[in-house]
N, CA, C and O atoms as a GROMACS GRO file, in nm:
protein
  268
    1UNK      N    1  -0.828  -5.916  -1.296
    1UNK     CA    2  -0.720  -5.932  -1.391
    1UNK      C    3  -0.777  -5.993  -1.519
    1UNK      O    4  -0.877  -6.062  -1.499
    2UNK      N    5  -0.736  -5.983  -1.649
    2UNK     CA    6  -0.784  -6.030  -1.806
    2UNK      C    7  -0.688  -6.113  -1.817
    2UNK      O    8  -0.567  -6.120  -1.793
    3UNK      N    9  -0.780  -6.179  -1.864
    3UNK     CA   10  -0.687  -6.267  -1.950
    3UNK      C   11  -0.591  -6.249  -2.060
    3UNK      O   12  -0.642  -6.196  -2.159
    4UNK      N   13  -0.467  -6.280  -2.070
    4UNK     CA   14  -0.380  -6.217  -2.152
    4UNK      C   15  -0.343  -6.290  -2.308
    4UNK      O   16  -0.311  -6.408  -2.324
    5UNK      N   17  -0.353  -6.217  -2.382
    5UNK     CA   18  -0.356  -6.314  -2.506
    5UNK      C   19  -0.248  -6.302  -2.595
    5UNK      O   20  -0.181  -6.204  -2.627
    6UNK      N   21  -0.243  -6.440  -2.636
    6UNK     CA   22  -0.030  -6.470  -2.688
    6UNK      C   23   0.010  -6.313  -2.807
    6UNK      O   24   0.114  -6.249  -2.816
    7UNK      N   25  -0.111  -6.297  -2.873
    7UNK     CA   26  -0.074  -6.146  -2.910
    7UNK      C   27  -0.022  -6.065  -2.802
    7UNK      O   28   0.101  -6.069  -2.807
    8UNK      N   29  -0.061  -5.997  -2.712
    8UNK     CA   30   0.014  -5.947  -2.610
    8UNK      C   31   0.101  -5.958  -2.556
    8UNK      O   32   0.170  -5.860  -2.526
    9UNK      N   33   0.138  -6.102  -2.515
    9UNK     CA   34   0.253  -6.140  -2.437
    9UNK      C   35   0.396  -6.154  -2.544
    9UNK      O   36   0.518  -6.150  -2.522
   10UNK      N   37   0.328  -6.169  -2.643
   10UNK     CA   38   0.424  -6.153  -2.763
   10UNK      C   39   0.539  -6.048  -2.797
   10UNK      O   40   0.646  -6.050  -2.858
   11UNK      N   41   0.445  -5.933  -2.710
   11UNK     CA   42   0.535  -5.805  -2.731
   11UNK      C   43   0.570  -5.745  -2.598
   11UNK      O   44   0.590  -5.629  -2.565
   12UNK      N   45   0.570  -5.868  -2.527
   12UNK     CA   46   0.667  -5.813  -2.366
   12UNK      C   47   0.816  -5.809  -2.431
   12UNK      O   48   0.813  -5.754  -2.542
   13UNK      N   49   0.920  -5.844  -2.399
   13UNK     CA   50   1.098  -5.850  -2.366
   13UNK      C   51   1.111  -5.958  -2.251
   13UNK      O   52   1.023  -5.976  -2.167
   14UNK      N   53   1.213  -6.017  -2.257
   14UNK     CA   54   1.220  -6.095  -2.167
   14UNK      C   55   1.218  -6.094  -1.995
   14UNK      O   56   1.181  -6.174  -1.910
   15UNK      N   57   1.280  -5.954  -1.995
   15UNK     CA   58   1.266  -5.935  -1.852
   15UNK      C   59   1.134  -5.889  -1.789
   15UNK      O   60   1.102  -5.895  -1.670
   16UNK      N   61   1.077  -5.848  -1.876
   16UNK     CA   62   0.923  -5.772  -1.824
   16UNK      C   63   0.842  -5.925  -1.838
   16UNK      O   64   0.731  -5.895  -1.793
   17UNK      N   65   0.838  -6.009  -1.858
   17UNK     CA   66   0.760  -6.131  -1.904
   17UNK      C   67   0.812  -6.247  -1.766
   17UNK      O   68   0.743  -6.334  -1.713
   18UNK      N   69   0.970  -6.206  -1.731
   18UNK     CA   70   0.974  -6.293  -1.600
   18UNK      C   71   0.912  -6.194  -1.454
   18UNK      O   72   0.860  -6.234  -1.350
   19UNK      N   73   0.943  -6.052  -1.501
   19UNK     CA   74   0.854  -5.993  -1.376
   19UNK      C   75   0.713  -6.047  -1.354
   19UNK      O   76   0.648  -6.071  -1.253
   20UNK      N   77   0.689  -6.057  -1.485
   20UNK     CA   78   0.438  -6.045  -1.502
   20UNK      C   79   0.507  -6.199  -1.486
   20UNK      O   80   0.587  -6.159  -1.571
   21UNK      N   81   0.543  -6.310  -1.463
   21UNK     CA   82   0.532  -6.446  -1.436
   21UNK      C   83   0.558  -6.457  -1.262
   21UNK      O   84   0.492  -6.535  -1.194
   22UNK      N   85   0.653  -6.376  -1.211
   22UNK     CA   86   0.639  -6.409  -1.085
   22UNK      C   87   0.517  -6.337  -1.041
   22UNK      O   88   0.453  -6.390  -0.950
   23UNK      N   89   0.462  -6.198  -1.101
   23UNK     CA   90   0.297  -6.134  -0.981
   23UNK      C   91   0.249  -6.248  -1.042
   23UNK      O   92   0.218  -6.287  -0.929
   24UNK      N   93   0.213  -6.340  -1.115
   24UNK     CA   94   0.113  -6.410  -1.122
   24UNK      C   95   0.143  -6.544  -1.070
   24UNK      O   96   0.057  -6.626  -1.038
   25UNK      N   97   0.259  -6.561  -1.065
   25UNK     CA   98   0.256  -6.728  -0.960
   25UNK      C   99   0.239  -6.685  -0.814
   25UNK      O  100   0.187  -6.758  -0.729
   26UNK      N  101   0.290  -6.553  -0.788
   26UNK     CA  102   0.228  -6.538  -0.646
   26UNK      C  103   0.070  -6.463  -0.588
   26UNK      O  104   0.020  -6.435  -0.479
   27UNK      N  105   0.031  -6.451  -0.744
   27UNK     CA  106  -0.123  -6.478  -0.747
   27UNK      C  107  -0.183  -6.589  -0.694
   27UNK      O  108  -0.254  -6.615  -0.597
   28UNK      N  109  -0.116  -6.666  -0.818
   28UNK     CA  110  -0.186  -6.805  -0.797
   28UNK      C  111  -0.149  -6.857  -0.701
   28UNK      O  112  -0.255  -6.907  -0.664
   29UNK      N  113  -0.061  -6.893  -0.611
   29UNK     CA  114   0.002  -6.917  -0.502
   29UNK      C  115  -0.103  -6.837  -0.378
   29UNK      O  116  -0.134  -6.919  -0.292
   30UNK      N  117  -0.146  -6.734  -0.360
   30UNK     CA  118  -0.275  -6.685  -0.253
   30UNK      C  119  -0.376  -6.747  -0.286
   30UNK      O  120  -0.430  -6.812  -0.197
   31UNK      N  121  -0.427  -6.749  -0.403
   31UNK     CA  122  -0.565  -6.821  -0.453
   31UNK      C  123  -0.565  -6.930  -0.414
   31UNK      O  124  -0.655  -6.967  -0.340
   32UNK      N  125  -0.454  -7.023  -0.456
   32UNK     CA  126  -0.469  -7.151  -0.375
   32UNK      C  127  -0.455  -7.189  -0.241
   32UNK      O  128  -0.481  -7.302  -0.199
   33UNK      N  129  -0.406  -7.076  -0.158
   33UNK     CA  130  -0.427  -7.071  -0.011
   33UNK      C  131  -0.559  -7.052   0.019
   33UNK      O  132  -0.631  -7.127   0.085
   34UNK      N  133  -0.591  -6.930  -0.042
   34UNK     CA  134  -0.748  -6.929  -0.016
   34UNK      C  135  -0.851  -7.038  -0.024
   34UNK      O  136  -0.949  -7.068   0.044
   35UNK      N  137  -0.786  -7.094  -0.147
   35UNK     CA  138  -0.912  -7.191  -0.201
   35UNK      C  139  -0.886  -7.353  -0.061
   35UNK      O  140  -0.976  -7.428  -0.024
   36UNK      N  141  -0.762  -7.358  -0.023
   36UNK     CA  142  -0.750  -7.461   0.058
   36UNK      C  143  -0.852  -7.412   0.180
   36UNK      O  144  -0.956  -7.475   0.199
   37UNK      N  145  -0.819  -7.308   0.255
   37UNK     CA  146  -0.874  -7.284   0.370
   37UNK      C  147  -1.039  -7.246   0.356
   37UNK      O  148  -1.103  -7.219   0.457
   38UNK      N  149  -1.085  -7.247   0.258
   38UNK     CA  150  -1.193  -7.227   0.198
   38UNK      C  151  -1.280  -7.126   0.236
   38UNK      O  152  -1.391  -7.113   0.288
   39UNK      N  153  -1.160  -7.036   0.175
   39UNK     CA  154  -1.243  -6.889   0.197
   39UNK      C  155  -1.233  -6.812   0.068
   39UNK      O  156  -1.234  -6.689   0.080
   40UNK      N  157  -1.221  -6.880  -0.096
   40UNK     CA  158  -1.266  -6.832  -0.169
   40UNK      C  159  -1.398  -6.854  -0.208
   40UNK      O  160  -1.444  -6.968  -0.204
   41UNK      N  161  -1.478  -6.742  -0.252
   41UNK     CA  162  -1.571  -6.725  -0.279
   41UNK      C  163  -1.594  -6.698  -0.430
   41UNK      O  164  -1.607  -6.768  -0.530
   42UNK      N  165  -1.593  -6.570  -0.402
   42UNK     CA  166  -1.590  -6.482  -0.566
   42UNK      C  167  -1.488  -6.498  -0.696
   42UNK      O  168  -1.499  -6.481  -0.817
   43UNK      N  169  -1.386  -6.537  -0.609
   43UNK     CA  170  -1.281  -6.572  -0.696
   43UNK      C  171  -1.234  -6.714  -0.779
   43UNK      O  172  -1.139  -6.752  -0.848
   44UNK      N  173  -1.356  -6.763  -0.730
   44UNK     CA  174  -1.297  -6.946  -0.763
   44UNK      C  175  -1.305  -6.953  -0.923
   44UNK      O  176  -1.281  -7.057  -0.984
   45UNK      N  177  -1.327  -6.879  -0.961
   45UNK     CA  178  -1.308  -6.909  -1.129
   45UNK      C  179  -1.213  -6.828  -1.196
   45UNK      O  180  -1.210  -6.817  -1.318
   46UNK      N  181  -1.114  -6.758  -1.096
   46UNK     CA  182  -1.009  -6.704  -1.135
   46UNK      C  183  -0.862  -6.800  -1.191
   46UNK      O  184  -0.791  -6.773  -1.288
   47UNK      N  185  -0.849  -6.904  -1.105
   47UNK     CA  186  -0.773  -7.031  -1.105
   47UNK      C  187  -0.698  -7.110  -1.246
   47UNK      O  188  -0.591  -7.153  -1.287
   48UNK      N  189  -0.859  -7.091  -1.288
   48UNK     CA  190  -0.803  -7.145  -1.453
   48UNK      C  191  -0.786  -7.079  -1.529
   48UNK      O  192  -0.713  -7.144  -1.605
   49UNK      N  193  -0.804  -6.968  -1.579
   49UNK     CA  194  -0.730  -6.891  -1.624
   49UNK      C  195  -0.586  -6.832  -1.598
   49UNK      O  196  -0.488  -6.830  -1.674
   50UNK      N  197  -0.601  -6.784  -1.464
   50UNK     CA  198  -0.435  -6.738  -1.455
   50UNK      C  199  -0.371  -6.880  -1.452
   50UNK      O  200  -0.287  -6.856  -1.538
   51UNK      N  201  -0.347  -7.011  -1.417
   51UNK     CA  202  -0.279  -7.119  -1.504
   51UNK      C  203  -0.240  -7.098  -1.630
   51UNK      O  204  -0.131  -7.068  -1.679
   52UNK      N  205  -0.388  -7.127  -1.691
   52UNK     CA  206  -0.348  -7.046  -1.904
   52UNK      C  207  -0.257  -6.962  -1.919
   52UNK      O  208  -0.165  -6.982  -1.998
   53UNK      N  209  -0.270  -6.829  -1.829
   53UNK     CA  210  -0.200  -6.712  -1.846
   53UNK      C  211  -0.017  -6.752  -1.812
   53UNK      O  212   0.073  -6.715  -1.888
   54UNK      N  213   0.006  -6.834  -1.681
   54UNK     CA  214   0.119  -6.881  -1.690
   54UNK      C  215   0.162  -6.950  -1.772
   54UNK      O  216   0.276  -6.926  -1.809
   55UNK      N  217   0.101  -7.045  -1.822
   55UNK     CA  218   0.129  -7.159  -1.904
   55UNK      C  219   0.179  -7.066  -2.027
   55UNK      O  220   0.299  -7.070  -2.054
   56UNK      N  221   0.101  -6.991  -2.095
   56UNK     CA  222   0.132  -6.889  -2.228
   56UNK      C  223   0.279  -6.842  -2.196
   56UNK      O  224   0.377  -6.897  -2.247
   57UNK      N  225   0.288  -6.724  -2.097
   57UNK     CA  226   0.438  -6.720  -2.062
   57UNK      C  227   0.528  -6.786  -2.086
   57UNK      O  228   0.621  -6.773  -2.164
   58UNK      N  229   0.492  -6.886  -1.995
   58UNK     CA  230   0.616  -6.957  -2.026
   58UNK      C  231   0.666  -7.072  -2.165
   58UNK      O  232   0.771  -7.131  -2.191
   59UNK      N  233   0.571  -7.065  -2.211
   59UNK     CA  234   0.565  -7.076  -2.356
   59UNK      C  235   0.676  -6.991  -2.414
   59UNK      O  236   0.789  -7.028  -2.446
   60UNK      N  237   0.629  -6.886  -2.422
   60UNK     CA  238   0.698  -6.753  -2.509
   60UNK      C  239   0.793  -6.776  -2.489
   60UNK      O  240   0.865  -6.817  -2.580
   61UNK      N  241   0.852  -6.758  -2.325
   61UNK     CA  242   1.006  -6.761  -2.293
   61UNK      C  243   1.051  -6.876  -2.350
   61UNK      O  244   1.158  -6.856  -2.408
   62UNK      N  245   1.014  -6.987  -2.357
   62UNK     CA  246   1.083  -7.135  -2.415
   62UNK      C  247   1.110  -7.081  -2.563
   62UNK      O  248   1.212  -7.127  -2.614
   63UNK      N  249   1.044  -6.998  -2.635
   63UNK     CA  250   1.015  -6.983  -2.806
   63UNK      C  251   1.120  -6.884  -2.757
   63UNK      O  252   1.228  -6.936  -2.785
   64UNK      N  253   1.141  -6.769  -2.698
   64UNK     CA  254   1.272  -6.681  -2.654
   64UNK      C  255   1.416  -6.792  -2.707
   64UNK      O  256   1.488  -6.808  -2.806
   65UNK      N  257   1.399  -6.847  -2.579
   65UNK     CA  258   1.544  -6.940  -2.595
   65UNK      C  259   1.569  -6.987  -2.709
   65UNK      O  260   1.657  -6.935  -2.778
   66UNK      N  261   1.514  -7.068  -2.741
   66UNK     CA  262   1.487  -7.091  -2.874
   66UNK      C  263   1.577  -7.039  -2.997
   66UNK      O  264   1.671  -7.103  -3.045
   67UNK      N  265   1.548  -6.961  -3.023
   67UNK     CA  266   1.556  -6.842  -3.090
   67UNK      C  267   1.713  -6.805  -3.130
   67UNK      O  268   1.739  -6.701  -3.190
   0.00000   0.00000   0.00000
C-alpha cells in the first residue's frame, strides 16, 4: 500500500474517505495482531505510515465538518 498524500485525499467525498478509513484501521488493527504475536516480519515498517495515512483522513473529515 502507498502512502497517501493530503493532495489525494483531498479529492475523496466524504463517504469514500470513511470507507478508505475503515480498510485501513482494519489494516492496522491485523498488523498490530501480527506485530503482538510476533509474526511480523516484512511488514514492520508498514505501521507508521498507515497511522500518518489515518491520521491525514481524519484530518480532512474534521476540515469537512468544518466547512
Amino acid at each position: 500500500m502507498t502512502r497517501m498524500k493530503m493532495k489525494t485525499i483531498r479529492q475523496f467525498n466524504e463517504t469514500d474517505l470513511k470507507d478508505r478509513l475503515g480498510q485501513l484501521r482494519s489494516e492496522l488493527t491485523k498488523l498490530r495482531i501480527e506485530s503482538s504475536k510476533g509474526t511480523l516480519k516484512k511488514e514492520s515498517g508498514k505501521l507508521k505510515p498507515l497511522r500518518r495515512d489515518i491520521a491525514r483522513m481524519l484530518t480532512r473529515l474534521n476540515e469537512m465538518k468544518k466547512q
